[in-house]
Structures are given as structure tokens and as C-alpha cells.
C-alpha positions as CSV (number, residue, x, y, z in Angstrom):
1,X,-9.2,-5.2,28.7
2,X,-6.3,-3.3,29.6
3,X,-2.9,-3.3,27.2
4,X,0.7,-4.2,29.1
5,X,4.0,-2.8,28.1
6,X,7.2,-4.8,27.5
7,X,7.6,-3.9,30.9
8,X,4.8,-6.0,32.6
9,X,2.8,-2.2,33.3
10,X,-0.5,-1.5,32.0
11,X,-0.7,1.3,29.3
12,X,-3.4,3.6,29.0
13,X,-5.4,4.5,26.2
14,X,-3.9,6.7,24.0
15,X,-5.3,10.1,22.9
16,X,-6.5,10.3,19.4
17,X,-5.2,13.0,17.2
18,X,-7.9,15.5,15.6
19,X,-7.2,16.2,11.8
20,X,-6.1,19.4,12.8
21,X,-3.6,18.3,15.3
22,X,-2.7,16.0,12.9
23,X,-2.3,18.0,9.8
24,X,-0.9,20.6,11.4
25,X,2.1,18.4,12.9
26,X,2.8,15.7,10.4
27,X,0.4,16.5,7.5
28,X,1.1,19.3,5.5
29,X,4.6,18.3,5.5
30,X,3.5,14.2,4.4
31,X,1.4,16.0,2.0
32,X,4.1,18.0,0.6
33,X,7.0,15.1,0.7
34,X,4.4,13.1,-1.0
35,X,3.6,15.0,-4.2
36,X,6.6,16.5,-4.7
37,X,7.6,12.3,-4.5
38,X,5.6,11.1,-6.7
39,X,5.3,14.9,-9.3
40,X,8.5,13.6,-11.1
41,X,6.4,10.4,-12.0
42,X,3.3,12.4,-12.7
43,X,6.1,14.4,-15.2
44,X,6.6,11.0,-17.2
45,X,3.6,9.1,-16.8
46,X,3.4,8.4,-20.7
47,X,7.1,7.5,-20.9
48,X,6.4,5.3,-17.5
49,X,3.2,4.1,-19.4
50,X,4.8,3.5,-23.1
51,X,7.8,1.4,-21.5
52,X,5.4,-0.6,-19.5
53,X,3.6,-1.4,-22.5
54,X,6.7,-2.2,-24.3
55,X,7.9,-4.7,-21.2
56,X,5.0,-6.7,-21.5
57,X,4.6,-6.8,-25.2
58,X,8.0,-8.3,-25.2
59,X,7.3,-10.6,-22.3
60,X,4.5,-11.7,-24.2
61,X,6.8,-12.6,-27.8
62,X,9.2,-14.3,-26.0
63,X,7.1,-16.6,-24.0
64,X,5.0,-17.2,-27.3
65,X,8.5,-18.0,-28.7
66,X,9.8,-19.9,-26.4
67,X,6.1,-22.0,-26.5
68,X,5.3,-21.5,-23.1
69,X,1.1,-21.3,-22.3
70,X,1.7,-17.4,-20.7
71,X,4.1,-15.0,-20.3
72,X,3.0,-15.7,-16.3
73,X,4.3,-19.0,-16.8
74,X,7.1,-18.4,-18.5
75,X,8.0,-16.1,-15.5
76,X,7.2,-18.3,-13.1
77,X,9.2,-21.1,-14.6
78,X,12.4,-20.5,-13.7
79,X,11.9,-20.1,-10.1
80,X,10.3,-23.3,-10.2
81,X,6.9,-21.6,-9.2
82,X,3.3,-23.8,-10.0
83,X,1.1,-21.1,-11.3
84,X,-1.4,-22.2,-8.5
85,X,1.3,-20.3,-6.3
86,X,0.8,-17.0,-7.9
87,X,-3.0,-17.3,-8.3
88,X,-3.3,-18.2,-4.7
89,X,-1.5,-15.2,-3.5
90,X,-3.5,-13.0,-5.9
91,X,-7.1,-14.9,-4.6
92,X,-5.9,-14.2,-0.8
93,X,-5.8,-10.5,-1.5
94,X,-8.8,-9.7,-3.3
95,X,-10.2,-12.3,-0.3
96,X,-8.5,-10.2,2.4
97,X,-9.7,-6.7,0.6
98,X,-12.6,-5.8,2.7
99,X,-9.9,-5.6,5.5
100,X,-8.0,-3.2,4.2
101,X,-10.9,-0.6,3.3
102,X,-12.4,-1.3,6.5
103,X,-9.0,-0.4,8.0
104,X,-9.3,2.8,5.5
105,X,-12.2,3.6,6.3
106,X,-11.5,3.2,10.0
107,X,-8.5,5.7,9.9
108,X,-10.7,8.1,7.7
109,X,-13.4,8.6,11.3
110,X,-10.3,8.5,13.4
111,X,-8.4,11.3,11.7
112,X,-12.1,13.1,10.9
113,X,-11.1,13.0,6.5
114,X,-14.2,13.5,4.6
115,X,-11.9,12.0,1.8
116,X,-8.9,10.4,2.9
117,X,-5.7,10.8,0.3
118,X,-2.7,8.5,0.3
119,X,-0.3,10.5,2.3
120,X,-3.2,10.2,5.0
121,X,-2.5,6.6,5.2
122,X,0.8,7.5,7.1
123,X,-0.4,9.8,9.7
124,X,-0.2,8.5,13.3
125,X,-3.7,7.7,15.3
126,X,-2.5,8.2,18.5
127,X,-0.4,11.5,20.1
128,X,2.3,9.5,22.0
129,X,4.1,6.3,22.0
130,X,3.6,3.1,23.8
131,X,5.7,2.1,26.2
């Protein structure tokens, strides 16, 4: 089955990139924007960790306080959210997980990773655009 541009034209298959072509266009330089991202918060993780902790410690006293059954609820309350809302979302994604590692794990034998990192994740499969 053939794919169709905006135009009404078929398009052709596109090429897929080797992790070498790959890499060596967009790769090393997604590597590098990525860690040096995410090496400030690597730099403060237990700061990062230690306010987190405090956030929902706090959360936690003033839901108890306020005599709501969770701190969830209490969040959810003034938005006017049923808690069934929030599980519901969190139920669909765990449901919808297989998905997503079957997509991982098809963009790890596209791109040839024998361990795919995160910065992987945003390297194109294909060496041209559609049209």
C-alpha cells in the first residue's frame, strides 16, 4: 500500500538511516545537548531530591489538616476532579505501556543500538522528508 502526499502524489519509501549515518549527523551533537541538559540536574540531584521530599511531606500535613482522605484528593479537589479521573489516566498508561517499548524497541533495530539511550529517542528514522 502506497503512501500519498498532501499533494494527491504517491511517496516512496524512505531510506532508513544506519547508526552511523545517524550518529554521525544528528547524534553526537543530541548526545552532547542532552547531557550537558540534563548535567546541571545530575549537579543537584540531592537538592532536587530533598525539596521533592519536602513538597510532598507538606502536601501530605496539609491535606491531613485540612481532613481530606489524600493529599491526591485534596489536589484534585479544587479543580473539581473525581479521583476516578486521575486513576483512569494513570490505568490507560500502564495499559498502553507495551506500546511504547514495542515502539522502543522498534527504533532500537531501525537505528542498529545494541542499547538505546534517551537522546536516541529523538533521532530521525528516515533520511529525507515527506512531501
Amino acid at each position: 500500500m502506497a503512501a500519498w502526499s498532501m499533494k494527491g502524489g504517491p511517496i516512496s519509501s524512505p531510506t532508513p538511516l544506519t547508526l552511523s549515518s545517524c550518529r554521525a549527523r544528528i547524534g553526537r551533537f543530541g548526545e552532547k545537548v542532552y547531557r550537558q541538559f540534563y548535567a546541571s540536574f545530575t549537579g543537584h540531584i540531592n537538592t532536587i531530591a530533598a525539596t521533592y521530599g519536602t513538597s510532598v511531606k507538606k502536601r501530605r500535613f496539609y491535606a491531613q489538616a485540612r481532613r481530606y482522605e489524600s493529599a491526591l484528593t485534596a489536589a484534585l479537589f479544587s479543580d473539581n476532579v473525581p479521583k476516578s479521573v486521575y486513576t483512569d489516566l494513570i490505568s490507560a498508561v500502564h495499559e498502553h505501556l507495551p506500546t511504547m517499548y514495542r515502539y522502543v524497541q522498534i527504533r532500537k533495530q531501525i537505528l542498529g543500538l545494541e542499547q538505546p539511550e534517551m537522546f536516541d529517542i529523538y533521532a530521525p528514522l528516515v533520511s529525507r522528508k515527506w512531501t
